[in-house]
PyMOL commands that place a pseudoatom at each C-alpha (Angstrom):
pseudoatom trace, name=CA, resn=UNK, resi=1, chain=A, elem=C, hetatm=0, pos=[-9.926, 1.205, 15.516]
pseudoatom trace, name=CA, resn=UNK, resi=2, chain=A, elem=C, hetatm=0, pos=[-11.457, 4.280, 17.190]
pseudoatom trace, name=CA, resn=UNK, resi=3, chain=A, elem=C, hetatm=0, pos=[-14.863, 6.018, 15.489]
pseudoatom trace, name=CA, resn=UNK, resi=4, chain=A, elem=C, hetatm=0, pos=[-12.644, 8.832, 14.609]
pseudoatom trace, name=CA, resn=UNK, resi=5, chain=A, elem=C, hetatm=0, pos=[-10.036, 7.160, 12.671]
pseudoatom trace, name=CA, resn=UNK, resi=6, chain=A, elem=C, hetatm=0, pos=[-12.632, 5.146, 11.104]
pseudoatom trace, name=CA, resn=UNK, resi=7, chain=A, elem=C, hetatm=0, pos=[-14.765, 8.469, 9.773]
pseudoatom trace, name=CA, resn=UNK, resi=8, chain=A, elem=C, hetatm=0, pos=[-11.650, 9.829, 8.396]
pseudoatom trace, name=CA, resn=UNK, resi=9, chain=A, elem=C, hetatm=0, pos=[-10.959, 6.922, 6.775]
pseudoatom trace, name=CA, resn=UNK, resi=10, chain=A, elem=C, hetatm=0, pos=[-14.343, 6.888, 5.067]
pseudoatom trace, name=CA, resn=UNK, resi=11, chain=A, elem=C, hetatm=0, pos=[-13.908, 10.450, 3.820]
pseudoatom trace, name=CA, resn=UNK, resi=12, chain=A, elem=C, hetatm=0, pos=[-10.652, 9.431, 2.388]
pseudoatom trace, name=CA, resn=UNK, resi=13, chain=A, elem=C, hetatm=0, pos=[-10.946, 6.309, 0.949]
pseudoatom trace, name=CA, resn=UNK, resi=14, chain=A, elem=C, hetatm=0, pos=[-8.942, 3.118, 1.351]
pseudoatom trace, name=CA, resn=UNK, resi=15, chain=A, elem=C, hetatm=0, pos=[-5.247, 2.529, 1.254]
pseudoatom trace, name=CA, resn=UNK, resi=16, chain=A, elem=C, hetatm=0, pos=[-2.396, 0.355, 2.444]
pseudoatom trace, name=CA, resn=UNK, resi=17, chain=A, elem=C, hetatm=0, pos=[-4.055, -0.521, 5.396]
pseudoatom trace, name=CA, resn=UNK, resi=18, chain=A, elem=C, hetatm=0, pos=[-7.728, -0.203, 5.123]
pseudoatom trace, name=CA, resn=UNK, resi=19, chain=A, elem=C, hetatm=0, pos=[-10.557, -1.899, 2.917]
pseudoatom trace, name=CA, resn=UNK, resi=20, chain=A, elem=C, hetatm=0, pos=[-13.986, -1.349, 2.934]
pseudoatom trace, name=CA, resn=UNK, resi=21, chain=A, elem=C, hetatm=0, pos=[-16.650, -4.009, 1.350]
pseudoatom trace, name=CA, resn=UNK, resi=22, chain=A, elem=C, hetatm=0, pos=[-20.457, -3.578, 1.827]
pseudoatom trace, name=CA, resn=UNK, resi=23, chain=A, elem=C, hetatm=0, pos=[-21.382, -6.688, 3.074]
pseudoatom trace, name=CA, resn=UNK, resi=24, chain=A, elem=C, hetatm=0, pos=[-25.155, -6.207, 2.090]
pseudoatom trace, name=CA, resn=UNK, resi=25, chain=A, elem=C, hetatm=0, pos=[-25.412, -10.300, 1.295]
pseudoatom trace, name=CA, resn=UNK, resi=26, chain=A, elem=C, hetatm=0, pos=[-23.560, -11.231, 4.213]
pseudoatom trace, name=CA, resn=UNK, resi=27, chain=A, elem=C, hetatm=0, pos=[-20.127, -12.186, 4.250]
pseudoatom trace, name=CA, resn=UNK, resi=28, chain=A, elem=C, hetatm=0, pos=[-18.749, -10.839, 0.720]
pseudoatom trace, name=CA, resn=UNK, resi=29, chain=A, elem=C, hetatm=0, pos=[-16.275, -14.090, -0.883]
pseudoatom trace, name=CA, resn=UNK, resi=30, chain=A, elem=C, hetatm=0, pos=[-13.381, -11.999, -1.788]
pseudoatom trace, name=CA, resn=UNK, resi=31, chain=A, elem=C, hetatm=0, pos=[-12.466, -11.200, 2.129]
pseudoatom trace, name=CA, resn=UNK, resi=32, chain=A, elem=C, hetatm=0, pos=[-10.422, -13.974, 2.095]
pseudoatom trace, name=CA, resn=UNK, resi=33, chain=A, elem=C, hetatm=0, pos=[-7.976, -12.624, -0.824]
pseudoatom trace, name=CA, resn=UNK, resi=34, chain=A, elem=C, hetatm=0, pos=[-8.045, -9.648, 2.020]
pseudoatom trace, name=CA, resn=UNK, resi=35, chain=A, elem=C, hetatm=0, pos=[-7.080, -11.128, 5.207]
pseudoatom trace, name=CA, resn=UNK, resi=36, chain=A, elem=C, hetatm=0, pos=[-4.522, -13.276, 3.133]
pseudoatom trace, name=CA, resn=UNK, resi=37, chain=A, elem=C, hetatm=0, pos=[-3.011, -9.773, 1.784]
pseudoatom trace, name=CA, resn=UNK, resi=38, chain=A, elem=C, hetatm=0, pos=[-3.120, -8.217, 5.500]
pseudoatom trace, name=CA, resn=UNK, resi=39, chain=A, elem=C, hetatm=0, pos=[-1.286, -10.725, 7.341]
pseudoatom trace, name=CA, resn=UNK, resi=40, chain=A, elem=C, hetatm=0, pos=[1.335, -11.673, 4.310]
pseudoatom trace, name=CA, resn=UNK, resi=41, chain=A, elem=C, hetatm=0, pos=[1.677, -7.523, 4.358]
pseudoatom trace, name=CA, resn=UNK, resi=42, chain=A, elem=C, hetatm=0, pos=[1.858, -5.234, 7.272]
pseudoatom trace, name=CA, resn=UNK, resi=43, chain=A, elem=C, hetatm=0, pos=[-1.665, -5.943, 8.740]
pseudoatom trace, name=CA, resn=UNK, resi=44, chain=A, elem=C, hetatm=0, pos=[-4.813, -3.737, 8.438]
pseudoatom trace, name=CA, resn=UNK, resi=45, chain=A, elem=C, hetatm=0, pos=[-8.380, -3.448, 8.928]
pseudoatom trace, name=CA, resn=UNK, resi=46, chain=A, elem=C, hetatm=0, pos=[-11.401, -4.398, 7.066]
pseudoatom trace, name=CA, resn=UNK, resi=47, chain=A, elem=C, hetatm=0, pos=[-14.568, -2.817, 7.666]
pseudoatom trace, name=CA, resn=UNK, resi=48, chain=A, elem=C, hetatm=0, pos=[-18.024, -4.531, 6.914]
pseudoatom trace, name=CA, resn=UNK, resi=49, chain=A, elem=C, hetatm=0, pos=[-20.947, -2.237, 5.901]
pseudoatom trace, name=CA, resn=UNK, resi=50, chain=A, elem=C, hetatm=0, pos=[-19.328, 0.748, 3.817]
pseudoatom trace, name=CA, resn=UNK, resi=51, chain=A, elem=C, hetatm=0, pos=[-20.224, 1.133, 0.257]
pseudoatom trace, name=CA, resn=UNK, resi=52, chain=A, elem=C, hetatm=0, pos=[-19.391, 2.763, -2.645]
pseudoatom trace, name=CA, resn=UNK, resi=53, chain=A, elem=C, hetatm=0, pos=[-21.701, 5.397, -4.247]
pseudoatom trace, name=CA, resn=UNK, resi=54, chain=A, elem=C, hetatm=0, pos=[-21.688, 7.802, -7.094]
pseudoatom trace, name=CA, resn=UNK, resi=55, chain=A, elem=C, hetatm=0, pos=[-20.270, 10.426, -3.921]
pseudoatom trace, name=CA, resn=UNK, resi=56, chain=A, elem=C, hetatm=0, pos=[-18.411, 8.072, -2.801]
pseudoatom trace, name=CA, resn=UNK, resi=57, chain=A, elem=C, hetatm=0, pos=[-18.135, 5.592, 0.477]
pseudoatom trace, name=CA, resn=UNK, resi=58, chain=A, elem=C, hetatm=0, pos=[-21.658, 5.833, 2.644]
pseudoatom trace, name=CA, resn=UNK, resi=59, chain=A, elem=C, hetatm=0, pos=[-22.351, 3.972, 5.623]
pseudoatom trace, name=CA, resn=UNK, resi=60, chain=A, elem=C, hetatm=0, pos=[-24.478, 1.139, 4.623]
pseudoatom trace, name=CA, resn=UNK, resi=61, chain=A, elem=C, hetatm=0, pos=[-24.551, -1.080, 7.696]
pseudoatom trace, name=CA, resn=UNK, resi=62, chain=A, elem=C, hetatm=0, pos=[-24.460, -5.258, 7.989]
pseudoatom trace, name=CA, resn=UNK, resi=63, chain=A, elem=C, hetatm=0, pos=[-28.074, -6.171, 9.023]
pseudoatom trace, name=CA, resn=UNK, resi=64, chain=A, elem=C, hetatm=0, pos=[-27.475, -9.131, 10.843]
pseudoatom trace, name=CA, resn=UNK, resi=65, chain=A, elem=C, hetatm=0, pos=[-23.609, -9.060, 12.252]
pseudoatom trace, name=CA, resn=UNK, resi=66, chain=A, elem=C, hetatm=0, pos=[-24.605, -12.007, 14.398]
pseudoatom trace, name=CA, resn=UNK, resi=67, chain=A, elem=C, hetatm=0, pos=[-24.803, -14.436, 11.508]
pseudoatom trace, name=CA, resn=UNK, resi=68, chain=A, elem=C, hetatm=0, pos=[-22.296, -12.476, 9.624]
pseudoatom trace, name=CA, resn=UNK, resi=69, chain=A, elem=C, hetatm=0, pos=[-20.030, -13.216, 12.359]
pseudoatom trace, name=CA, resn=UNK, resi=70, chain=A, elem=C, hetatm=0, pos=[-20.388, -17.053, 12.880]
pseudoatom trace, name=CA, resn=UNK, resi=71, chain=A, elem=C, hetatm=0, pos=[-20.322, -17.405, 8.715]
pseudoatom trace, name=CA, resn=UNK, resi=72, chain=A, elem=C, hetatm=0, pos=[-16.448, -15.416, 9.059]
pseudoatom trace, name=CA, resn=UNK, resi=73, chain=A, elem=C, hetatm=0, pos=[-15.040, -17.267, 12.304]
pseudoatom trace, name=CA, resn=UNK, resi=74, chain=A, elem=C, hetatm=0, pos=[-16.481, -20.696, 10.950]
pseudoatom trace, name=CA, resn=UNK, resi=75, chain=A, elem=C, hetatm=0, pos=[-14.431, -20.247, 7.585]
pseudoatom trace, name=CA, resn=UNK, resi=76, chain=A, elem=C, hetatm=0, pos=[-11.953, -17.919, 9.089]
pseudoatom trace, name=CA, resn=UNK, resi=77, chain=A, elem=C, hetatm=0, pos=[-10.612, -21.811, 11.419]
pseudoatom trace, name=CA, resn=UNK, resi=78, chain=A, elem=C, hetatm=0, pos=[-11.168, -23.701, 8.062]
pseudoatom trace, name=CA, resn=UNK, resi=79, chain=A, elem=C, hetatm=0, pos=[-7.956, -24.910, 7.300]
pseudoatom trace, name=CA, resn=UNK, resi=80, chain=A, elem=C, hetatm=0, pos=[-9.330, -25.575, 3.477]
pseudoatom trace, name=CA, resn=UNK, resi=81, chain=A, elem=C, hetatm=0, pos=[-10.427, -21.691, 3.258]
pseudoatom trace, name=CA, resn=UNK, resi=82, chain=A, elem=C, hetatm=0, pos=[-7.195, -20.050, 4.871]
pseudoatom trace, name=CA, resn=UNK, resi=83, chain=A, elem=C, hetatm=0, pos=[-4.026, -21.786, 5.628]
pseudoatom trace, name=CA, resn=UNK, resi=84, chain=A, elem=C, hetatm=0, pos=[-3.663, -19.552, 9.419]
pseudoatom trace, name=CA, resn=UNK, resi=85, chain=A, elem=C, hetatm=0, pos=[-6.163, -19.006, 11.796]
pseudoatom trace, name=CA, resn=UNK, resi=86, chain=A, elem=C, hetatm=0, pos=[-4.940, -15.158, 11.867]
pseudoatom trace, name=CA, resn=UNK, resi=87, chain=A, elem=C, hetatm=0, pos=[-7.277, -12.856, 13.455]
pseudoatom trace, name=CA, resn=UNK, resi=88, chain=A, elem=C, hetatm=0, pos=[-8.392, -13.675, 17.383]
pseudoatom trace, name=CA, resn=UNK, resi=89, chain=A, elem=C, hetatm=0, pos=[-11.499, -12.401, 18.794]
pseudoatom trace, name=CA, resn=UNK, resi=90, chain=A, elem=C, hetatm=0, pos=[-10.420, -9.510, 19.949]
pseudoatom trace, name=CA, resn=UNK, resi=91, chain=A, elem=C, hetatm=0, pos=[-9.593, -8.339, 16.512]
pseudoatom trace, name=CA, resn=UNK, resi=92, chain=A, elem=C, hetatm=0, pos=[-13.081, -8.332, 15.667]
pseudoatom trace, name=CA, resn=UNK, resi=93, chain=A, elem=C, hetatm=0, pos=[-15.842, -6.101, 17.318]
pseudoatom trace, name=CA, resn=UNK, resi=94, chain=A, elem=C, hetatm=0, pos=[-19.099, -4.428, 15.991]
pseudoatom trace, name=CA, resn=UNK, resi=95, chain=A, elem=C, hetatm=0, pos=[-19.331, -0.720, 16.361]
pseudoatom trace, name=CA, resn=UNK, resi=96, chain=A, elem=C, hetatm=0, pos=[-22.259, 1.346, 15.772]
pseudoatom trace, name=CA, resn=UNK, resi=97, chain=A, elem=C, hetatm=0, pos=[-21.922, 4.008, 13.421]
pseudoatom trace, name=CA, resn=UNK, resi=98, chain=A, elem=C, hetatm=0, pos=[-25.311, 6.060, 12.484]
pseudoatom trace, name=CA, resn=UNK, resi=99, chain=A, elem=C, hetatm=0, pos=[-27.456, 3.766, 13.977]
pseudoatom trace, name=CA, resn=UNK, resi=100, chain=A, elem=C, hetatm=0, pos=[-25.940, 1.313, 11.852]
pseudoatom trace, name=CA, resn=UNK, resi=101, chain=A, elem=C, hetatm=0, pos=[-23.922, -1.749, 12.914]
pseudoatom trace, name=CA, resn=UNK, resi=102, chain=A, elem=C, hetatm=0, pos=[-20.254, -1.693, 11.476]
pseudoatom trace, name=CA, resn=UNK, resi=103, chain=A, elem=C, hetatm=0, pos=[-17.891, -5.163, 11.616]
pseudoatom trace, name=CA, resn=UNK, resi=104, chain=A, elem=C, hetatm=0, pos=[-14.479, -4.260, 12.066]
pseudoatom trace, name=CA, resn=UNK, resi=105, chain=A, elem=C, hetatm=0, pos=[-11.858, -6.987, 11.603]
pseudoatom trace, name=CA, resn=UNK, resi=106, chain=A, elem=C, hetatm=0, pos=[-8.385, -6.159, 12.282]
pseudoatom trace, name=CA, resn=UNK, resi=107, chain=A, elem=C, hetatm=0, pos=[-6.111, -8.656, 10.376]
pseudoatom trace, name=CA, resn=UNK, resi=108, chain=A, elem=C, hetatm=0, pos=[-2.740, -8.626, 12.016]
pseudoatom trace, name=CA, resn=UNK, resi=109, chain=A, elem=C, hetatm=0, pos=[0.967, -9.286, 10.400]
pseudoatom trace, name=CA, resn=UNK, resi=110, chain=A, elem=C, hetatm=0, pos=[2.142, -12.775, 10.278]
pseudoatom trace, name=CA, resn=UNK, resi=111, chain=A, elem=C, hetatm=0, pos=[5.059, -14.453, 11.706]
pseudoatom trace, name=CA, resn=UNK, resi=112, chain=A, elem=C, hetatm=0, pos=[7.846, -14.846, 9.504]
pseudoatom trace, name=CA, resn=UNK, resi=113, chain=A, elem=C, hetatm=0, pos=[7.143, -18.497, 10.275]
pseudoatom trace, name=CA, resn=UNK, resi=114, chain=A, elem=C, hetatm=0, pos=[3.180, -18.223, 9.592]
pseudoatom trace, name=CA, resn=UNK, resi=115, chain=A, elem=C, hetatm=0, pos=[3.737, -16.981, 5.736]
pseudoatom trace, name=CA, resn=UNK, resi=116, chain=A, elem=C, hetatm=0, pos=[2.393, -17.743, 3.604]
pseudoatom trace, name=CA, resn=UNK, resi=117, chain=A, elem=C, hetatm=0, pos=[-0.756, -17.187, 4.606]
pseudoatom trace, name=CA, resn=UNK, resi=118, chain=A, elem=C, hetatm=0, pos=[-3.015, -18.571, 1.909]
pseudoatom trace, name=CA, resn=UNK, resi=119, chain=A, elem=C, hetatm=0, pos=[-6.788, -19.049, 0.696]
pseudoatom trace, name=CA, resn=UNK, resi=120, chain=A, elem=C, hetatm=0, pos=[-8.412, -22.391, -1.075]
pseudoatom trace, name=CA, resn=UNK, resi=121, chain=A, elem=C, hetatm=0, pos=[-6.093, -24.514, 0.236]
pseudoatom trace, name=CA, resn=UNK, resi=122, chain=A, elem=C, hetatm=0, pos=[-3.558, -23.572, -2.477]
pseudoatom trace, name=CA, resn=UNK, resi=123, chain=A, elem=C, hetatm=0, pos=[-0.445, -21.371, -2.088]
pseudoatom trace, name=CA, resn=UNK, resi=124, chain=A, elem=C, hetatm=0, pos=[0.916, -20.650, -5.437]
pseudoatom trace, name=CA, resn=UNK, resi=125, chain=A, elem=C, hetatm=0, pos=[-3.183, -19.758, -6.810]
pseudoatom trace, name=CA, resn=UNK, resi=126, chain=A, elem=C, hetatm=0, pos=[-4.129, -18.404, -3.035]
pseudoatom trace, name=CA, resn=UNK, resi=127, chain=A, elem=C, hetatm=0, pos=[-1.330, -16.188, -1.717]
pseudoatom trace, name=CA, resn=UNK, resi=128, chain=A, elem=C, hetatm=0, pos=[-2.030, -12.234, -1.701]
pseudoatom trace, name=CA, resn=UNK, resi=129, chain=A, elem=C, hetatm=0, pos=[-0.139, -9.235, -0.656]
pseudoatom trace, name=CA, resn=UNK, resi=130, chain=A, elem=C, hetatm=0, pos=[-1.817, -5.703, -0.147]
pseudoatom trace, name=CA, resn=UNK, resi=131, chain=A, elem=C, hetatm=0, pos=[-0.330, -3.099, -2.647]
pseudoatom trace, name=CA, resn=UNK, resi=132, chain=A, elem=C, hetatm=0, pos=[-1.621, 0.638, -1.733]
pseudoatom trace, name=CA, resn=UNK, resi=133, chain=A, elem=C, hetatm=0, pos=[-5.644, 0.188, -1.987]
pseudoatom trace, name=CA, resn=UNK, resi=134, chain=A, elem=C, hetatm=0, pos=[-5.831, -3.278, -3.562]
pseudoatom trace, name=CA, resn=UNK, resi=135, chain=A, elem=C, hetatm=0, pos=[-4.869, -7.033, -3.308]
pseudoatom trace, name=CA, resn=UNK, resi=136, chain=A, elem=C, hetatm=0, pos=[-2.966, -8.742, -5.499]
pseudoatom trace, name=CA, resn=UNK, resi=137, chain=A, elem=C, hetatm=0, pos=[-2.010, -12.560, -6.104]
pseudoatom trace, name=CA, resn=UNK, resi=138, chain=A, elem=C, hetatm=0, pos=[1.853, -13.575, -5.155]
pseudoatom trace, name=CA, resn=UNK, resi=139, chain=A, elem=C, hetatm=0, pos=[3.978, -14.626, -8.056]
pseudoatom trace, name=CA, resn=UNK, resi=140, chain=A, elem=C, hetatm=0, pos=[4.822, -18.429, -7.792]
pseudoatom trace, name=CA, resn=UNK, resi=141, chain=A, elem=C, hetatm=0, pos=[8.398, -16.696, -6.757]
pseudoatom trace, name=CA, resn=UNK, resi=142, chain=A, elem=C, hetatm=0, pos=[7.174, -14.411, -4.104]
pseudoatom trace, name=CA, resn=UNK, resi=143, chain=A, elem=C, hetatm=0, pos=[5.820, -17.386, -2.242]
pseudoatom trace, name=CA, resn=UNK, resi=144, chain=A, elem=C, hetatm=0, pos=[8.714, -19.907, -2.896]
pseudoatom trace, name=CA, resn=UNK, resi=145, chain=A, elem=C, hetatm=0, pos=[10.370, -16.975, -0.926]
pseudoatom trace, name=CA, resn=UNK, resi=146, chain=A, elem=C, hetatm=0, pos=[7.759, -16.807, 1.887]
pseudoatom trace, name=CA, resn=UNK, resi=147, chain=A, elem=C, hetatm=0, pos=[8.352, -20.416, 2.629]
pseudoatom trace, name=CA, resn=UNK, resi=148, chain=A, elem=C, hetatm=0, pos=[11.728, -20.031, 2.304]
pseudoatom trace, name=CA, resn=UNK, resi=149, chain=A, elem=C, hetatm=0, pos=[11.717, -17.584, 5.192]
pseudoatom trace, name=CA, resn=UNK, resi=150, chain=A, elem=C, hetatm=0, pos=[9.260, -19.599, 6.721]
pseudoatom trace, name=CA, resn=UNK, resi=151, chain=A, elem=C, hetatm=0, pos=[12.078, -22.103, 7.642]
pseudoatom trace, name=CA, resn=UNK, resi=152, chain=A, elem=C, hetatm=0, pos=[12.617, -22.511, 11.465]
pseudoatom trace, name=CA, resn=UNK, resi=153, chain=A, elem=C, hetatm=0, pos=[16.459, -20.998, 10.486]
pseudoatom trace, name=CA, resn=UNK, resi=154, chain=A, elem=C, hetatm=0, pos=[16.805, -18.322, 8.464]
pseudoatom trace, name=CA, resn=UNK, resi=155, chain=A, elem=C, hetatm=0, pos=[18.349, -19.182, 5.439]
pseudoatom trace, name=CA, resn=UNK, resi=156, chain=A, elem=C, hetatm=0, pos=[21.089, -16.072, 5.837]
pseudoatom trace, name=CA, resn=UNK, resi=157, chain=A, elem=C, hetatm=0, pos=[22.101, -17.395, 9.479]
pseudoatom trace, name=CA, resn=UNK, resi=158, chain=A, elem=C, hetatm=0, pos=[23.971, -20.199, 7.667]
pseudoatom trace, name=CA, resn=UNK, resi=159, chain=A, elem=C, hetatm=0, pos=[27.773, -20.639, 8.269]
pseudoatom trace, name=CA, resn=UNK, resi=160, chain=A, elem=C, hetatm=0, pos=[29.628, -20.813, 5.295]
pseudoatom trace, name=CA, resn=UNK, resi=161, chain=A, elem=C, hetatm=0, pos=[32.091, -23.967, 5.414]
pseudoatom trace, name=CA, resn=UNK, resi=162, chain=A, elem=C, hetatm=0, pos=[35.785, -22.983, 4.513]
pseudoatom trace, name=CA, resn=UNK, resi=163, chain=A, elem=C, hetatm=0, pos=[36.030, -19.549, 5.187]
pseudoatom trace, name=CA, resn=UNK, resi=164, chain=A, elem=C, hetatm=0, pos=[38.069, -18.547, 8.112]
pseudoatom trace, name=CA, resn=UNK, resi=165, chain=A, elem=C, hetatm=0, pos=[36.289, -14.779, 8.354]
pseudoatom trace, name=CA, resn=UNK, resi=166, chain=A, elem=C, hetatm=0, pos=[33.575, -12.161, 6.587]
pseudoatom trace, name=CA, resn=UNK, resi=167, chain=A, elem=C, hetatm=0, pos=[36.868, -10.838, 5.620]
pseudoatom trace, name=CA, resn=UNK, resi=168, chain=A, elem=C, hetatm=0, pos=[37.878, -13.608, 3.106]
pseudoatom trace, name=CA, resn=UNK, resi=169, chain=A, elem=C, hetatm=0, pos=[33.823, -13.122, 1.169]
pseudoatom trace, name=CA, resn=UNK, resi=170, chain=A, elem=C, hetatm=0, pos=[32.432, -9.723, 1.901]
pseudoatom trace, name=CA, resn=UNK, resi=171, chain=A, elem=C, hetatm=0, pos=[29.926, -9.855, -0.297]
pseudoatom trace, name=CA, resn=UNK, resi=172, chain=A, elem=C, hetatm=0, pos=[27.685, -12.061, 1.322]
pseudoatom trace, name=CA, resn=UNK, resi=173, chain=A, elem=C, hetatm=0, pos=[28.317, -10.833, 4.413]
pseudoatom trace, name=CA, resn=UNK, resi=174, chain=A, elem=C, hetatm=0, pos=[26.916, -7.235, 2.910]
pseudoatom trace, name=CA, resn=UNK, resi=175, chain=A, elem=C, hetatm=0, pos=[23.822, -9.118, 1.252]
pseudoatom trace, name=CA, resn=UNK, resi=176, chain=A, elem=C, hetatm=0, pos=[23.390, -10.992, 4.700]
pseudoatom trace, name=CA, resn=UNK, resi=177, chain=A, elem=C, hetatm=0, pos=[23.044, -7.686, 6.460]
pseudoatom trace, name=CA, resn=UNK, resi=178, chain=A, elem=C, hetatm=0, pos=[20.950, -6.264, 3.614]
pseudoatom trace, name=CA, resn=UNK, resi=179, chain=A, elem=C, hetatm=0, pos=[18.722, -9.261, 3.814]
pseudoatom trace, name=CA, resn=UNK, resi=180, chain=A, elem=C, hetatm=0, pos=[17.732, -8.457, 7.576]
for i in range(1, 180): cmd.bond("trace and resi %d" % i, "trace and resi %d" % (i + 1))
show_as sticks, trace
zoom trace
């Protein structure tokens, strides 16, 4: 994310795509519900050192990114805290912004075959999905159909024994198409 994209987005607040957390005590818990939203969504970027004021977001800074840093990579390859090793390291860098140090993660999309991507080593408790500025937890049906699509073979690639052509059962053939 360039320094102008990320000052606009500080003037106008998060969204589908962006979330800001201060990150004044280090690494801030609820990340993880974030990255697990990102890649089970359509990606995004979270930005460490923003808070919230009366005035709205300011540019508080992470004091010690280093540390910050090790604490998010050593949980972010913990198969107990998330299911997917998402992000590489090229999808995080620290920027300087007002002589103050900025992490910027960039959580990308997951396969089909990667989703879920869950937290806590639970997916029906640890599954989120990013709705406009906030996360929310999957319904227990919303991840049955993750790992359904999550199947090496799609389940609408199935041929359908006895039937000689789409002709003979058009419906499925329209909710096949609809379904891609």
């Amino acid at each position: 994310m360039d320094l102008d994209k990320l000052l606009q987005h500080i003037n106008i607040g998060e969204d589908h795509e962006i979330e800001f957390k201060s990150a004044d005590g280090g690494l801030p818990n609820n990340i993880w519900e974030t990255v697990s939203a990102f890649a089970n969504t359509d990606g995004g970027y979270i930005i460490l050192g923003v808070s919230e004021s009366k005035s709205g977001l300011i540019i508080s800074g992470v004091n010690k990114p280093n540390g910050l840093l090790k604490n998010f990579w050593n949980n972010h390859n913990n198969s107990r805290k998330l299911s997917t090793s998402i992000c590489s390291n090229s999808d995080v860098q620290v920027l300087e912004v007002e002589a103050k140090n900025l992490v910027i993660i960039t959580v990308p999309r997951a396969k089909r075959t990667q989703r879920p991507v869950y937290i806590n080593n639970n997916p029906m408790t640890g599954t989120f999905k990013r709705n406009f500025e906030g996360d929310y937890c999957c319904s227990p049906e919303e991840v049955r159909q993750m790992l359904r699509d999550a199947a090496n073979e799609p389940q609408d690639i199935q041929i359908l024994e006895g039937f000689n052509s789409f002709a003979e059962f058009p419906i499925l053939y329209v909710l096949s198409i609809a379904h891609k």
